[in-house]
C-alpha positions as CSV (number, residue, x, y, z in Angstrom):
1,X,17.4,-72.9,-217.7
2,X,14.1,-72.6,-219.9
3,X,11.1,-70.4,-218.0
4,X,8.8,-73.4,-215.7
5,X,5.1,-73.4,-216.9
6,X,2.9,-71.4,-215.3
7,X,0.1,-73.0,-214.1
8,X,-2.4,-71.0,-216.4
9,X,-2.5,-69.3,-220.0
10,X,-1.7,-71.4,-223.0
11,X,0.2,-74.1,-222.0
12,X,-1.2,-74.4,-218.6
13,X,-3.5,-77.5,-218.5
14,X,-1.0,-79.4,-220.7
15,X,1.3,-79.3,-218.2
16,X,-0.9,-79.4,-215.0
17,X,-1.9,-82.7,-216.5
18,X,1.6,-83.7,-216.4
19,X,2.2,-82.9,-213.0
20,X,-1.0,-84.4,-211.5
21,X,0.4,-87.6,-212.7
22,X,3.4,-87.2,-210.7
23,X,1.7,-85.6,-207.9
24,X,-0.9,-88.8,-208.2
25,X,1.2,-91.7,-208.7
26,X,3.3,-90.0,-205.5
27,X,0.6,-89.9,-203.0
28,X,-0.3,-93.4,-203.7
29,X,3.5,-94.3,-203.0
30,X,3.5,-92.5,-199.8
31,X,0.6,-93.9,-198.7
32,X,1.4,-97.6,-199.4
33,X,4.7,-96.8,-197.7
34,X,3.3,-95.1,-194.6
35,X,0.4,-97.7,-194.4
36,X,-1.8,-96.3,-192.0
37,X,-3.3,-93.4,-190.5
38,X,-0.4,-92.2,-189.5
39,X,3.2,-93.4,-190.2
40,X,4.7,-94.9,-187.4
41,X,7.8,-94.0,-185.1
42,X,6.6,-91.0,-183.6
43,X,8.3,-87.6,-183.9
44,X,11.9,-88.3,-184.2
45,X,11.5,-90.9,-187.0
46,X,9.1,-88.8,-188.5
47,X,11.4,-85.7,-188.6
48,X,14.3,-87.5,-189.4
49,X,12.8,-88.6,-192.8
50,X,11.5,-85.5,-193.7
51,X,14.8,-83.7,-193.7
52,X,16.3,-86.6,-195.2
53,X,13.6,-86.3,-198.2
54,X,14.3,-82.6,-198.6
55,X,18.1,-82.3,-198.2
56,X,19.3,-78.7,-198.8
57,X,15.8,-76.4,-198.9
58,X,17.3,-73.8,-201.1
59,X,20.0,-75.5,-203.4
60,X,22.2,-73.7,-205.7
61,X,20.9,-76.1,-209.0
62,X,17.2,-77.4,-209.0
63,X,16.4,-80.8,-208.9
64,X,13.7,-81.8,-211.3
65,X,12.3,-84.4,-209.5
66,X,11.6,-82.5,-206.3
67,X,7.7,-82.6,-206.8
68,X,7.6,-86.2,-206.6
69,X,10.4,-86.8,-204.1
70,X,8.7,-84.7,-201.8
71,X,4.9,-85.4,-202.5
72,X,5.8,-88.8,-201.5
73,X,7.7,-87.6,-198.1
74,X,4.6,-85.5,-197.5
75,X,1.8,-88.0,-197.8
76,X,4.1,-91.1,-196.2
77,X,4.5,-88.4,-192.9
78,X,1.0,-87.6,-193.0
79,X,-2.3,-87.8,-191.1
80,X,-4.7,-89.4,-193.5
81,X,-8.1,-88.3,-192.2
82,X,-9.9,-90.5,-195.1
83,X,-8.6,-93.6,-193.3
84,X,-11.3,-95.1,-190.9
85,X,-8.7,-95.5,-188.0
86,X,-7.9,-91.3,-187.9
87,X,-10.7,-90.1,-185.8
88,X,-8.7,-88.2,-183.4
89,X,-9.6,-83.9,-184.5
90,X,-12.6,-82.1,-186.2
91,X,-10.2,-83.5,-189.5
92,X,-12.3,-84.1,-192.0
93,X,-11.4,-86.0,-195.4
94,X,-12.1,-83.5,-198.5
95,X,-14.1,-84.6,-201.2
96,X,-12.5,-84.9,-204.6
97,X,-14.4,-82.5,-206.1
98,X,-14.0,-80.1,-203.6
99,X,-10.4,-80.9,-203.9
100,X,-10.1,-80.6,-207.6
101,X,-12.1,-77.3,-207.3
102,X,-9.4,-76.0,-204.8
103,X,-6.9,-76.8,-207.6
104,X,-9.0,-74.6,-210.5
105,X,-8.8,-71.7,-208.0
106,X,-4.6,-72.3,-207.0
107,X,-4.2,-72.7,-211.1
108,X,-6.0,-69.2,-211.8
109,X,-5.2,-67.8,-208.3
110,X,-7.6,-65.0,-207.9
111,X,-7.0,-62.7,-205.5
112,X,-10.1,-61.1,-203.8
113,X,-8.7,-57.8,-202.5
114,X,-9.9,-55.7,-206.1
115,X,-12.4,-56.5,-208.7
116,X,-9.7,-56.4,-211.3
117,X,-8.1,-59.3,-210.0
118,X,-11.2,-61.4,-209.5
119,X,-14.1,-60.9,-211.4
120,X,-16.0,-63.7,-211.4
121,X,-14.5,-64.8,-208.1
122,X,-15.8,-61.6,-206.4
123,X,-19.5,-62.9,-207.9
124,X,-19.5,-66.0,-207.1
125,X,-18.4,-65.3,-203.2
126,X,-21.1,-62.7,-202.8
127,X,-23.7,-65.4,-204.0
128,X,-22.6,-68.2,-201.9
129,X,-22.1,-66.4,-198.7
130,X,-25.4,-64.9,-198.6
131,X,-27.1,-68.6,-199.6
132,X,-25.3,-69.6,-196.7
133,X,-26.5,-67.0,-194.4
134,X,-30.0,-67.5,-196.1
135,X,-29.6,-71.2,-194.5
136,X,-29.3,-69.6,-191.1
137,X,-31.7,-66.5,-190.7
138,X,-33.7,-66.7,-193.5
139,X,-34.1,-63.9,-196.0
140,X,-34.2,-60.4,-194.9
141,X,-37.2,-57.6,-195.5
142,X,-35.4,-56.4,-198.7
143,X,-31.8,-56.2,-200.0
144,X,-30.7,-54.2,-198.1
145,X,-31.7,-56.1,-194.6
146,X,-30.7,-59.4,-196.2
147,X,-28.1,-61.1,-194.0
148,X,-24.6,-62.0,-195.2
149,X,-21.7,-63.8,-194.3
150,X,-17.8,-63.1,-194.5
151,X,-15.7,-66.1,-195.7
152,X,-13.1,-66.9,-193.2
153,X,-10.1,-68.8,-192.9
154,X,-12.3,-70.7,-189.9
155,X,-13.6,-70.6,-186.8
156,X,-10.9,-69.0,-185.2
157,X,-10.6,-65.8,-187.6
158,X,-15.1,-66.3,-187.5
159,X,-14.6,-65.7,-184.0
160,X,-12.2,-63.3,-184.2
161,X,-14.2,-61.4,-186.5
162,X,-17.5,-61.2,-184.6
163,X,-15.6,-59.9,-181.3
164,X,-14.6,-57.0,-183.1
165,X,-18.1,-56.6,-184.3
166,X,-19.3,-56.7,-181.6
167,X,-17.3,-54.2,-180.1
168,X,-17.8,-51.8,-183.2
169,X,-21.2,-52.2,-183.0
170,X,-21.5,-50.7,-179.1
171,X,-19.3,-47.7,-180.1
172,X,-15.8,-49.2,-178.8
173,X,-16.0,-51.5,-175.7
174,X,-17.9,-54.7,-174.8
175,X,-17.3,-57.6,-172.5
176,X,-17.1,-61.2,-173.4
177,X,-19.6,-63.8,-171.4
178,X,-19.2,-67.5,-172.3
179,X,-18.8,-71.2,-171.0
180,X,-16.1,-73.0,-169.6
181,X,-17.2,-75.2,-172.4
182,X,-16.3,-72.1,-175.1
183,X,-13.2,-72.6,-178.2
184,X,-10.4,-71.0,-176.8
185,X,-10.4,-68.4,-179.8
186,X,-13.3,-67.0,-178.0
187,X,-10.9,-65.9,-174.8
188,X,-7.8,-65.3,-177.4
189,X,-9.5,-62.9,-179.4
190,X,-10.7,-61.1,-176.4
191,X,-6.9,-60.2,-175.6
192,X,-6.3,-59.3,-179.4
193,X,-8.5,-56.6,-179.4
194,X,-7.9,-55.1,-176.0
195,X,-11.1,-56.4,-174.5
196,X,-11.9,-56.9,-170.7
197,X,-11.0,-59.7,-169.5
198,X,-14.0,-62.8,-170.2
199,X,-16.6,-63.3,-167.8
200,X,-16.4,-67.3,-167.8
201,X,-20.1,-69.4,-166.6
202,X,-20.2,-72.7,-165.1
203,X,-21.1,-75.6,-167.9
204,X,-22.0,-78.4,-166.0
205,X,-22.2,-81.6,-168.0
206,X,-20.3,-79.5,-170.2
207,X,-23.0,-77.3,-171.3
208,X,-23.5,-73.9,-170.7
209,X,-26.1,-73.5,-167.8
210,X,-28.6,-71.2,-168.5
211,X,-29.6,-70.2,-164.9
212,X,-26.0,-69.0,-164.3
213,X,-25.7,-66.9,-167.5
214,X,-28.8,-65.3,-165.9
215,X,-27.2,-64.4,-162.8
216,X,-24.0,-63.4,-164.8
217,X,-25.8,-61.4,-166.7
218,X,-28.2,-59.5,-164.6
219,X,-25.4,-58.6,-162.0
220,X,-22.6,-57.5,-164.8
221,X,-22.9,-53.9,-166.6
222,X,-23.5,-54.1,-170.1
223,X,-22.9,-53.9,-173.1
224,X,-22.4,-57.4,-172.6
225,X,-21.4,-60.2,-175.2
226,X,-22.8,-63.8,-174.9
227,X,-20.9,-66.6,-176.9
228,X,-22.5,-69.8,-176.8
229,X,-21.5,-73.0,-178.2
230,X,-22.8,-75.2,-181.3
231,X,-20.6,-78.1,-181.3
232,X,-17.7,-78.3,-178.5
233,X,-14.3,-79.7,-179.6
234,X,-14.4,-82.2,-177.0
235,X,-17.6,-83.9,-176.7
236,X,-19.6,-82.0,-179.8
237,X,-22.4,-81.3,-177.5
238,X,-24.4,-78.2,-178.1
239,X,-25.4,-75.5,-175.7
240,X,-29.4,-75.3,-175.0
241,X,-29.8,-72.2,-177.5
242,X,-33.6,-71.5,-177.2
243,X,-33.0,-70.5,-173.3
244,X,-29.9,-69.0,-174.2
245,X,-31.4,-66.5,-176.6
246,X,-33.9,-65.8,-174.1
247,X,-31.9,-64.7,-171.4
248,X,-30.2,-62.5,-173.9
249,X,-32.8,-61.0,-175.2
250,X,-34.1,-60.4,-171.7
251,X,-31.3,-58.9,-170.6
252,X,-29.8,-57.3,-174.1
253,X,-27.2,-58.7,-174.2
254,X,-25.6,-59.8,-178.1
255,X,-25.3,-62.9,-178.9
256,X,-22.6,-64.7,-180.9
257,X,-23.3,-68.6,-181.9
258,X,-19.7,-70.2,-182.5
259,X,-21.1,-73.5,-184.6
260,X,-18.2,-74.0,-186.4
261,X,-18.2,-78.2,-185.8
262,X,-22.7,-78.2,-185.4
263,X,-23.4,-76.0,-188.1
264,X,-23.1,-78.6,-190.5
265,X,-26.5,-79.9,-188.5
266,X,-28.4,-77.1,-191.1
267,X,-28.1,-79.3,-194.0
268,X,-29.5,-82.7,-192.1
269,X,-33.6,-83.0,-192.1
270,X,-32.7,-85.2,-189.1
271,X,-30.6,-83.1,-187.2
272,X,-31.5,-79.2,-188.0
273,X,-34.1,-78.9,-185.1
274,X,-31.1,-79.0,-182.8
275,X,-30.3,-76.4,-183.9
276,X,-33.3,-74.4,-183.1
277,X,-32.6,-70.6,-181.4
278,X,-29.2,-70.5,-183.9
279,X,-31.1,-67.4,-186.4
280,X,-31.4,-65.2,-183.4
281,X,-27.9,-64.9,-183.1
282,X,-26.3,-61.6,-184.0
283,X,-22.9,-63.6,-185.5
284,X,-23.2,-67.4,-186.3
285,X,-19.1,-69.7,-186.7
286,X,-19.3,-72.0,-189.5
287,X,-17.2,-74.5,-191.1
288,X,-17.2,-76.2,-194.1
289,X,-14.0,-78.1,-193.5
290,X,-15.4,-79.9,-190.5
291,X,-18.9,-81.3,-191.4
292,X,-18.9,-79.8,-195.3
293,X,-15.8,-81.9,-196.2
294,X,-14.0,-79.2,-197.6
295,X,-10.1,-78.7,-198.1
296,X,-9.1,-76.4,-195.7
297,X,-10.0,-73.6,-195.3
298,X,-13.4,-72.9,-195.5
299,X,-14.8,-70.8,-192.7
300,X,-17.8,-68.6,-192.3
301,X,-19.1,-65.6,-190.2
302,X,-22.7,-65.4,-190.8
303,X,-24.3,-61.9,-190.2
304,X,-28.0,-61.4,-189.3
305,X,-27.9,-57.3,-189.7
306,X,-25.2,-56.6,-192.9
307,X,-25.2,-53.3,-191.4
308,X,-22.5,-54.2,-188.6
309,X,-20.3,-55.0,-191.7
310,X,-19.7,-51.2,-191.9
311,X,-17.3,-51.2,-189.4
312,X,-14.9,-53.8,-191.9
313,X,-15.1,-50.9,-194.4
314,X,-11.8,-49.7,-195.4
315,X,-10.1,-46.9,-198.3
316,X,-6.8,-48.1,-200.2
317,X,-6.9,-46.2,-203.5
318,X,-5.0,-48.8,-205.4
319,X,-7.6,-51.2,-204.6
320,X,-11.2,-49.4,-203.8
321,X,-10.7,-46.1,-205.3
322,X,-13.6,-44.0,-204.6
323,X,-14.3,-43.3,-208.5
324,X,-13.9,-46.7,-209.4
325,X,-16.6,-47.7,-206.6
326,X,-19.0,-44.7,-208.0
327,X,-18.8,-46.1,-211.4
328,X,-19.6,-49.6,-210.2
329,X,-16.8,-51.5,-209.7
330,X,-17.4,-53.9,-206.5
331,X,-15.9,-53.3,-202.9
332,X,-13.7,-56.2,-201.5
333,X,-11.8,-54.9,-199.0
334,X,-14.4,-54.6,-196.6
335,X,-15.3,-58.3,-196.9
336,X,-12.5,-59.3,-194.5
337,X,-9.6,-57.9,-192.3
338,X,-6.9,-59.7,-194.8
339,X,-6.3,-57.8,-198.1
340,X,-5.0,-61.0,-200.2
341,X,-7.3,-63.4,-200.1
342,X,-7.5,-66.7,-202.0
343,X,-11.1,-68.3,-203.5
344,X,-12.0,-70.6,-201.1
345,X,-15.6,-70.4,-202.2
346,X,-15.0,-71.7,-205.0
347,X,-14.7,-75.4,-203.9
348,X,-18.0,-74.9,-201.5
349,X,-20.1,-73.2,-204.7
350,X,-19.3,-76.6,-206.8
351,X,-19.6,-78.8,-203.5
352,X,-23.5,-77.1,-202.6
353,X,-23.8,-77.2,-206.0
354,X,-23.1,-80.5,-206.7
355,X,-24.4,-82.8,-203.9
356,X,-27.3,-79.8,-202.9
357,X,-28.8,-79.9,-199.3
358,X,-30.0,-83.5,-199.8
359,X,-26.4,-84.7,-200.1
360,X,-24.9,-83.3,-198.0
361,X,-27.3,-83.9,-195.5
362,X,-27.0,-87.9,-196.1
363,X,-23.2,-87.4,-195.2
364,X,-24.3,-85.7,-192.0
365,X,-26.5,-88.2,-191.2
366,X,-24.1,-91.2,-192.2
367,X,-21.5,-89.7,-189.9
368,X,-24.0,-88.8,-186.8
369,X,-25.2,-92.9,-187.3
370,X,-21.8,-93.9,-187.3
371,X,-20.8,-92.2,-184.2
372,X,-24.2,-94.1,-182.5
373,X,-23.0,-97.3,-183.4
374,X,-19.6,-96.7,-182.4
375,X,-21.4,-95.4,-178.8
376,X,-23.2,-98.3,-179.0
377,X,-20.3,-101.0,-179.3
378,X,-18.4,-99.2,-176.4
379,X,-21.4,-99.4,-173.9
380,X,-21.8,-103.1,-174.9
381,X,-18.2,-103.8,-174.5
382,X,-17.7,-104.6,-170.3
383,X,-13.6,-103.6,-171.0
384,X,-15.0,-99.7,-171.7
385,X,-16.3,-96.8,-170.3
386,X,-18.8,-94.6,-172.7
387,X,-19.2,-90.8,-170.8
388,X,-22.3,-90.5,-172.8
389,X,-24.0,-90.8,-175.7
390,X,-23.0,-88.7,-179.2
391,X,-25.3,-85.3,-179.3
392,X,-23.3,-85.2,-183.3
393,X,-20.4,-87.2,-184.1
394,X,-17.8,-87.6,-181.4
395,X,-17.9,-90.5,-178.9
396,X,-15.6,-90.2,-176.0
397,X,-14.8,-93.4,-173.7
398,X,-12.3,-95.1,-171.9
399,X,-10.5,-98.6,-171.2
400,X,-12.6,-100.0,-167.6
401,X,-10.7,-99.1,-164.9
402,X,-7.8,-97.3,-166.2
403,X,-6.1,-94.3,-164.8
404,X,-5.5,-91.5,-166.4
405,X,-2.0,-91.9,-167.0
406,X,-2.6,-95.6,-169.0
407,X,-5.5,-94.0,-171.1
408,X,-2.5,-90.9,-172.3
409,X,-0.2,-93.5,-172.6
410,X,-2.2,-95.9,-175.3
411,X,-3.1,-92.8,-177.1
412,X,0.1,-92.3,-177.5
413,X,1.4,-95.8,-178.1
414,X,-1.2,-96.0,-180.9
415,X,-0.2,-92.6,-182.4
416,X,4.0,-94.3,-182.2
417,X,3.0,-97.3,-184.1
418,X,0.7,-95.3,-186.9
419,X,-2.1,-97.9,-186.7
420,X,-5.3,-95.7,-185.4
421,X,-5.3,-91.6,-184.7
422,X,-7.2,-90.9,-181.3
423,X,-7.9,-87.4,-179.2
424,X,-7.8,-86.6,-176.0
425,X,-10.8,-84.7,-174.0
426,X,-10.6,-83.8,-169.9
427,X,-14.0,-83.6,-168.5
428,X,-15.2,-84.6,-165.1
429,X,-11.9,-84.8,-164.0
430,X,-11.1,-87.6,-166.1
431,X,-9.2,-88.0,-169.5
432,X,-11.2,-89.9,-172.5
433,X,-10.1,-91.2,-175.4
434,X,-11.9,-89.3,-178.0
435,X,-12.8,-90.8,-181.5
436,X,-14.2,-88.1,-184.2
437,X,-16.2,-89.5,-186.9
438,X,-16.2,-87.5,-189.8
439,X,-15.6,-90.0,-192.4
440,X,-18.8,-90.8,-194.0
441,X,-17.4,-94.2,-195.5
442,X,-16.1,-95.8,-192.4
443,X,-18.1,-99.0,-191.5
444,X,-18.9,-101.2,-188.4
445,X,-15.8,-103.3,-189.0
446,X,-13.5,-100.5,-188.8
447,X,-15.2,-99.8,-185.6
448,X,-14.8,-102.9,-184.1
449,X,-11.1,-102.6,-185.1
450,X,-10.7,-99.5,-183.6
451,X,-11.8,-100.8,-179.9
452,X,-10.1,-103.7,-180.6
453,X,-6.8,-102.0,-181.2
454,X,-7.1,-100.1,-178.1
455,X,-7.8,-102.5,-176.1
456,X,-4.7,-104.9,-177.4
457,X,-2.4,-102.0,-176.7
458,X,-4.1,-101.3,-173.1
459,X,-2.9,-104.7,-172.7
460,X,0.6,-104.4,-173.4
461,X,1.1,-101.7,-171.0
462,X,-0.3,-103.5,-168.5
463,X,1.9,-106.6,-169.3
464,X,5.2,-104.5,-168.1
465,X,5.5,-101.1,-170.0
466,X,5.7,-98.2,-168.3
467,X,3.3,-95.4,-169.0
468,X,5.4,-92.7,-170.3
């Protein structure tokens, strides 16, 4: 058997175009075949193609047609977040250039644990991480007090990431304070690194309340940790950050932001005032693959003092000798806790640099409008329940009248049949459809489809079927 291309050097591009093709010509088959958001049947059917598609994983003989055999399995079983009706998860659909970005970076796969295996890469990550953190605090005194961000696999590692900071930072021990409203990361990441155990404040109306972080905070022992929340999972509302910040910086406590999902907010002239009190935290969560429409991933942990990034510093001689530093050669392996990493910042640089705040801003705004109308045509409709109205882009509301069990079961009929992609969301003691918009192109006629569709199934399980 002749040597496969590789994907770069001298023969690369002429056979990357070839494969596209397939790859292209594929996903449109499995997506005319699957012919919704999701492909219908549910689970078992689901599965049951999939192995059919790949047969034996590791044959004895290849088969050449593998790529397209299962590039069309794969996009006929998936979730296609760029169809209107997929609104269920912070899922967004990439942009194509991001996308064919992501591809320039697989082709030349830089690795950024040395200099020597990413040059440019290395460069380009340093420039765009500290725009980024530029967008948040503002530039620093100097170089040296300039603040900086870490690229992240998302808001989970971000979170992660600014625990142990956090931690570092007051000499070995600190104790989490957050919401009942917080990402579960927050609590997760706690128990990673050994930490006491959370010290969790009411959020009524799913908000933290500030009054009760005050009490928390002026009866606990510090050094204390506040994490508050830009963006929930389940309703996207944001915590009130100016009185937040106050009451941390009464108290000293540090504060970490997690805006993984309201972040995007920055880039919106609209929208950025609500997120006023986000530059005086210590650690900022962003994500460009929620409302920056990036392939994932493409996470962030913004820094306001790039001094607490001392404590990420590490010696490997193969990789950071300290004669290679002295003569000039960059530092990676301090820029994250994982030694290989791939170039995600590669597909954010061209998407910045490409649509600039102004654009992406319009897709922020297109997607926050969206989710108003949507609001709007559930609290007009008398067969709905809206819980409230949109604070960025996710609406959550319910069939009139239902009971929790019917609203679980026509999310899951819907996901069965592959005709609309729907979440789930448990506040005031009540389960809500919730509908995500993150598609910038979806229009008032898929909206009206989408209630429509939920409203037709409501009504076949009250005809007779059994909630399951």
């Amino acid at each position: 058997m002749s040597t496969p291309p590789l994907a770069s050097g001298p023969e690369g591009p002429r056979a990357l175009r070839s494969l596209l093709d397939t790859v292209l010509h594929a996903l449109d088959e499995g997506a005319r075949a699957r012919g919704g958001p999701l492909p219908a049947g549910g689970p078992d059917i689901v599965a049951a193609r999939t192995r059919e598609a790949l047969g034996e994983a590791l044959p004895d003989q290849g088969d050449p047609h593998a790529l397209r055999t299962l590039v069309r399995a794969f996009a006929e079983g998936a979730a296609d977040p760029a169809h209107p009706l997929c609104a269920a998860h912070l899922h967004c659909p990439p942009l194509a250039l991001a996308t064919a970005a992501d591809l320039a970076a697989s082709a030349l796969n830089p690795s950024l644990d040395s200099w020597d295996q990413a040059p440019a890469a290395s460069e380009l990550e340093t420039l765009v991480a500290r725009a980024l953190a530029a967008e948040i605090y503002g530039p620093g005194e100097d170089a040296d007090t300039d603040p900086d961000s870490l690229i992240t696999t998302g808001g989970t590692e971000s979170n992660q990431l600014a625990l142990l900071l956090a931690r570092e930072a007051y000499g070995g021990s600190v104790r989490l304070v957050c919401g009942a409203n917080a990402h579960h990361s927050l609590a997760r990441a706690a128990w990673l690194l050994g930490l006491p155990e959370p010290v969790v404040v009411p959020a009524p109306a799913g908000t933290l309340h500030p009054a009760a972080l005050d009490a928390a905070l002026s009866r606990l022992p510090g050094p204390l940790l506040v994490a508050a929340t830009a963006g929930t999972t389940d309703a996207g509302v944001i915590d009130p950050l100016p009185e937040i910040t106050a009451r941390c910086a009464a108290h000293g406590a540090r504060l970490h932001i997690d805006a993984a999902y309201g972040g995007g907010l920055l880039f919106s002239d609209r929208h950025r005032a609500r997120l006023t009190g986000l530059d005086a935290a210590d650690t900022v969560t962003l994500d460009l693959h929620k409302l920056g429409w990036q392939p994932v991933a493409a996470g962030l942990l913004a820094v306001k003092n790039p001094r607490d990034l001392t404590a990420l510093r590490y010696r490997a001689d193969y990789l950071n000798a300290t004669d290679d530093t002295e003569a000039g050669l960059p530092d990676l392996l301090g820029r994250s806790l994982r030694t290989t990493r791939r170039p995600d910042v590669l597909k954010a640089a061209v998407t910045l640099k490409t649509l600039g705040r102004s654009g992406l801003g319009a897709l922020v705004d297109q997607v926050c409008a969206r989710a108003r109308d949507f609001a709007a045509l559930v609290d007009e409709h008398p067969g709905f329940e809206l819980h409230a109205q949109p604070a960025i882009s996710t609406v959550l509301f319910r069939p009139a009248g239902a009971t929790d069990d019917t609203v679980a079961a026509v999310r899951r009929a819907l996901l069965t049949d592959g005709r609309a992609v729907l979440g789930r969301a448990r506040l005031d003691g009540r389960l809500w459809l919730k509908a995500t918009l993150l598609n910038p192109t979806t229009g008032p006629d898929d909206l009206a489809a989408l209630l429509r569709l939920v409203a037709a199934r409501q009504a076949t399980l009250v005809e007779g079927h059994t909630p399951r």
